[in-house]
N, C-alpha and C positions, 0 to 999 in steps of 0.2 A: 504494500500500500504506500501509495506517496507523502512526504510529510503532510501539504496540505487539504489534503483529503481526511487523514487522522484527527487533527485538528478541524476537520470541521463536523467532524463526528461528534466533537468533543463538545464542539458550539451547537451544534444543532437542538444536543440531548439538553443542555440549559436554555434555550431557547423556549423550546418545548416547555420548559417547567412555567420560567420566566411568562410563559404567551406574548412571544414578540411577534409582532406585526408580519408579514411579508416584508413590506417596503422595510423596515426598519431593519431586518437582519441583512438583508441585501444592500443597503446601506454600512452597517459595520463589518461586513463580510468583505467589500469590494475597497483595494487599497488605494490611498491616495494618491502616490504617484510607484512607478516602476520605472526602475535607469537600469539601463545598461551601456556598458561603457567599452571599448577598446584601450588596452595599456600597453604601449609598443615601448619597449625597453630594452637597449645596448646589453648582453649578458660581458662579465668581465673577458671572456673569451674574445668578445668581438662578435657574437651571433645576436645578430636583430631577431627578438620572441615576440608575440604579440598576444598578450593574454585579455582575459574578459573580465570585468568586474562590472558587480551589480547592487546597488542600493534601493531597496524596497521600504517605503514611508507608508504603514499602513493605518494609521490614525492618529488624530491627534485634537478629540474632542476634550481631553483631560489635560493640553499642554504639550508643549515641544517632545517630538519625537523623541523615542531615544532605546539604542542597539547596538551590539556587539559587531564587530568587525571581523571576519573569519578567514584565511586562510588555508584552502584546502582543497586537493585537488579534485572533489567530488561534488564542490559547491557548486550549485544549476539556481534558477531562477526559481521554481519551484521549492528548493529548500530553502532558498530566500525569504519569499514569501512567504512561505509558514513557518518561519520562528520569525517575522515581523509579527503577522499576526501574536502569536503564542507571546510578544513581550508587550504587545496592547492589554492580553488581559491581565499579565500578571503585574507589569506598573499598577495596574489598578485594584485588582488582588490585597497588596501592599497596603493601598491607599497612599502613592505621590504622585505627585502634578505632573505624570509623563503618561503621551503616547508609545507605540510601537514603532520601532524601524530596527531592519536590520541589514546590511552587508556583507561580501564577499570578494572575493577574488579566487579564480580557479588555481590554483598552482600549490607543487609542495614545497613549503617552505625549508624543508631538511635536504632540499636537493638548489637551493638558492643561498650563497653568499649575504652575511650583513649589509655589504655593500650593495647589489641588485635588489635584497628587497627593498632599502632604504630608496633603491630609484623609485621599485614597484610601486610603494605609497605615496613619494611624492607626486608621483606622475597620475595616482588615482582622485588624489587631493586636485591637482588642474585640472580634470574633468569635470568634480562634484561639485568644488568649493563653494559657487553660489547656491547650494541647494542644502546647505548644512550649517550650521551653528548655533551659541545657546541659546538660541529664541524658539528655532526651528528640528531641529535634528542634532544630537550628541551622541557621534559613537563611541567604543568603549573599547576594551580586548575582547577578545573570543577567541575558540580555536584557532591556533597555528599564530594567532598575535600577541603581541610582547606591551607593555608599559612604555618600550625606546619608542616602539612603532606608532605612539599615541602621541609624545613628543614630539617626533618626526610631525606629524599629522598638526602639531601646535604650531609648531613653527614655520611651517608651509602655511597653512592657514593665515597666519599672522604676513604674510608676503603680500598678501589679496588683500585683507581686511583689519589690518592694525592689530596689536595687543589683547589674546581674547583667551585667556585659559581655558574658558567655561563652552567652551569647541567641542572640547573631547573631555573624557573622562580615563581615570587609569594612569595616569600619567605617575612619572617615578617621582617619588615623596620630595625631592632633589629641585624637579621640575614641576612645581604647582600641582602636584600630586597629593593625598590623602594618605597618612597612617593609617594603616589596618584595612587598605581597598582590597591587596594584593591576597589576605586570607578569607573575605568576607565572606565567599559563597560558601566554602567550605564548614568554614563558621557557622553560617546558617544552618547549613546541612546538619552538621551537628547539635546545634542548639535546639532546632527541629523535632528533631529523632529524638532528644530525651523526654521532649514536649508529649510525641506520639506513647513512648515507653510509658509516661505518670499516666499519660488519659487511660492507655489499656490497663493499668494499673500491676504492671511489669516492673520485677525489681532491676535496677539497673549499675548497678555493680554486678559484674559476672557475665553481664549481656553479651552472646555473639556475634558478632559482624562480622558479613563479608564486603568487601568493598574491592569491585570493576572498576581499575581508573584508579593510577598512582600518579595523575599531576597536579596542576597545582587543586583543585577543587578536593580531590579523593585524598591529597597527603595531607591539607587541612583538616580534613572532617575527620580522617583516623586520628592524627593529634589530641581533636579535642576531643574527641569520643575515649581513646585513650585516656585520657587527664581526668576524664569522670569516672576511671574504674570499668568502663565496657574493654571485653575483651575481643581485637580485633582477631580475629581468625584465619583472615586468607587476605590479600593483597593481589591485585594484577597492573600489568600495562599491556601496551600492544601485544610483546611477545607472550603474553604467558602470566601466570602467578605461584603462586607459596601459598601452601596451608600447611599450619600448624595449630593442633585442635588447642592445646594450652599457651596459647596467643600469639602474636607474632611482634617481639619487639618494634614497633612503626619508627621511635628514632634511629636505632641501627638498620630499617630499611632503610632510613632517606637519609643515611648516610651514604649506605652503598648508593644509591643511585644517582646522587651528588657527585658521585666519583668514578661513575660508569656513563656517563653524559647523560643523565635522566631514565637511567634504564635499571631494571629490576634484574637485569638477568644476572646469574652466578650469584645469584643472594644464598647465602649458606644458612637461614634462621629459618628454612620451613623445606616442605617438601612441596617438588613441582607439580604443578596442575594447569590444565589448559584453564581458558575465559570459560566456557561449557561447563566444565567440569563447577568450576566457582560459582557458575551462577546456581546449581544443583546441589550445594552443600550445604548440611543440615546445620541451621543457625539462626538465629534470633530473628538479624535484620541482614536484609539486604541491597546495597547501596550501589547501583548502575550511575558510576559518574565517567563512564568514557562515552561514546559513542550513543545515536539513538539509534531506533527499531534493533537494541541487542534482546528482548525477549517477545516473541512471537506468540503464534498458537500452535508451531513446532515442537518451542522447548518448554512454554510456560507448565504444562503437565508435572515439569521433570522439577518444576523451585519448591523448596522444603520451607522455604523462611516462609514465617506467616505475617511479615511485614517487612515492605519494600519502601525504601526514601528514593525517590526520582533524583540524584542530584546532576543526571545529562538533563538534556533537555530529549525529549517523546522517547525515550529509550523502552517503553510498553507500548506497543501496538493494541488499535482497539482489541484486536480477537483477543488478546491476552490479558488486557484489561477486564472483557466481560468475567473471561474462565478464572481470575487471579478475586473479581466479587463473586461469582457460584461460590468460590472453594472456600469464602469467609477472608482471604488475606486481606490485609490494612495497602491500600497504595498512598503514600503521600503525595503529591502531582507533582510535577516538576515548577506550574507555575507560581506555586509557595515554595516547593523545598530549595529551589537554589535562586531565589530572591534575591539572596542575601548581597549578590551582586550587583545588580540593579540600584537595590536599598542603597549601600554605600557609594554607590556613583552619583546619587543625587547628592550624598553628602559632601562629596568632591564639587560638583559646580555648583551646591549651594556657599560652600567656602569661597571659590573662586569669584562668585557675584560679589562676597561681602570682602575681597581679600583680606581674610582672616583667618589663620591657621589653626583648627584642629587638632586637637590632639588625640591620641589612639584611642585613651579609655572614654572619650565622648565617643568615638564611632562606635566602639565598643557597648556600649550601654545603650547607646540610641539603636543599634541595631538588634541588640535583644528584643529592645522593647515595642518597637516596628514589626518585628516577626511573631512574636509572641502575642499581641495583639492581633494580630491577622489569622496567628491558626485560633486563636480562640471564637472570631469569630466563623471561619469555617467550619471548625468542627460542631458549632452552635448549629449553625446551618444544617449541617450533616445530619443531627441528630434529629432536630426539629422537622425534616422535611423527607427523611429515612432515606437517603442517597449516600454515594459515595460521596468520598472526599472529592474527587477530581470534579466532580458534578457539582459540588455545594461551591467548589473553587472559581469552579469556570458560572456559575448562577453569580455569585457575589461579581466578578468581576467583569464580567458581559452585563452585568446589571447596571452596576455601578457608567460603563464607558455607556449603554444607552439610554440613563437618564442625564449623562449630562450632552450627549450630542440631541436631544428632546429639548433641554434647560437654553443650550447655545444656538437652535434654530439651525436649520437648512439652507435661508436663504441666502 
């Protein structure tokens, strides 16, 4: 199934609850603008590449757009478009004054030099530049993108339109960046999941976790999931993972992989296992933060954990969304569980408007209390309305984004 398609499964069924109009969902369903762009680039070799990049605006009834910037050789228009949509509803989810947008560029960034991607972005920045900033559109990191890359992005920007931190978001704490941006989703993720563990009324010291996804999102949320006494269990990245049933040290993983250029392999603190395998391992919770459509109506039969934290973005397809509520499992959605991102990127260009710096334990605290607020009211929803989480998720924030394009008028 295509991402946008899943998503709008996702929309339809809150829709439904909601009784939105026709016109009205055809209205928040249909994006505001779609770019596609050509990015013709020198590689250091001397070979002229010409890649494609795409920035999808898909609402912005709640205030300036605002999305991740992705790098990845599999990114199409279509996956575009639906994690724009997907961060319309979860700005609003949250409850901050942001719409949806998101970005791309096809290419892999592990086969491209510092130097050619730093062309790649500037040269994607003179395509967009009048079609973005903080009034309008604030991208952020996202897969395959770095905090330089956001800078990059500042500074080009500022070539067009003067002095503007509040452009982008992510940016290195150095360069008008935000303390604690860099662990926030993870953070959330975590902070989440304890949320989830006290509602089911699960003791949480001793809890096992698996967690899909050792960068930056998955090796925060083992941290602090660690730091509370859960015991992490299995770890992966692309090649593979480690399970070990009586826990898996997370700082001596991220050591080793600190020292293996981000990579897990040759870790000597667990025994190996494929991504399959870990997703099928008997354990508390379990945490898909790499990639999405990793569980199907293929494998979802095979997951033992009776609660799942989204912290990729759509990493459950519907089929397996239905089969994972039959079977009673808990899903946290993606457009609460890894918020946390988002959450603190408005805290970065709220800084940035006020140029006044932040300090960690305010993002810190404000981000607790941002997310914990929001699952309270979803789970309120949940309970009151007898749906899943993802559905009381997507009701709240589909709700929320068309009463105020209702409140702001049409014409």
């Amino acid at each position: 199934m295509r991402p946008s398609d899943a998503i709008r499964t996702y929309f339809d069924r809150a829709a439904d609850l909601l009784d939105l109009s026709p016109s009205m969902r055809r209205l928040l369903l249909t994006a505001k603008r779609e770019v596609q762009v050509r990015i013709p680039i020198e590689r250091d070799g001397g070979e002229l590449v010409t890649l494609v990049g795409y920035r999808v605006q898909h609402n912005d009834a709640r205030g300036p757009m605002k999305g991740g910037l992705r790098y990845h050789p599999q990114v199409d228009l279509d996956e575009v478009r639906a994690l724009a949509s997907l961060m319309t509803w979860k700005t609003a989810v949250v409850d901050i004054p942001y719409g949806g947008a998101k970005g791309g560029v096809a290419l892999d960034p592990a086969t491209y030099s510092t130097r050619e991607l730093e062309r790649v972005t500037r040269r994607f920045v003179d395509e967009i530049h009048d079609l973005f900033g903080p009034d309008v559109d604030i991208p952020a990191p996202d897969m395959g993108t770095t905090a330089d890359m956001m800078a990059w992005i500042m500074n080009h920007y500022g070539r067009y339109h003067g002095f503007a931190p509040a452009c982008v978001t992510g940016k290195p704490v150095d360069y008008h960046g935000i303390p604690g941006r860099e662990e926030a989703t993870g953070r959330g993720v975590g902070s989440l999941t304890l949320k989830v563990l006290s509602r089911l009324g699960r003791s949480i010291p001793g809890t096992r976790v698996a967690i899909q996804g050792f960068g930056n999102v998955g090796t925060h949320a083992a941290k602090y999931l660690a730091d509370a006494e859960c015991r992490i269990v299995a770890v992966s990245d692309a090649g593979g993972g480690y399970h070990r049933a009586s826990g898996i040290d997370v700082l001596e993983a991220l050591r080793h992989a600190r020292s293996h250029a981000g990579r897990l392999e040759g870790f000597a603190g667990g025994d190996r296992i494929t991504n399959a395998e870990l997703l099928a391992l008997e354990c508390d919770v379990l945490i898909p933060a790499a990639l999405g459509g990793v569980l199907t109506a293929a494998n979802a039969g095979a997951v033992r954990a009776p609660i799942i934290v989204e912290a990729a973005n759509a990493p459950v397809e519907p089929e397996a969304d239905a089969m994972f509520a039959d079977r009673g499992i808990v899903v946290l959605p993606d457009i609460l569980a890894n918020a946390g991102g988002v959450t603190a990127s408005w805290f970065e260009w709220v800084q940035n408007r006020q140029h006044y710096q932040w300090g960690v334990d305010r993002v810190r605290g404000e981000l607790d209390r941002i997310l914990g607020t929001a699952f309270e009211h979803v789970w309120q929803l949940s309970s009151s309305r007898q749906v899943p989480l993802r559905t009381a998720a997507y009701m709240l924030g589909v709700g929320r984004v068309a009463r105020a394009t209702a409140l702001g008028g049409t014409a």
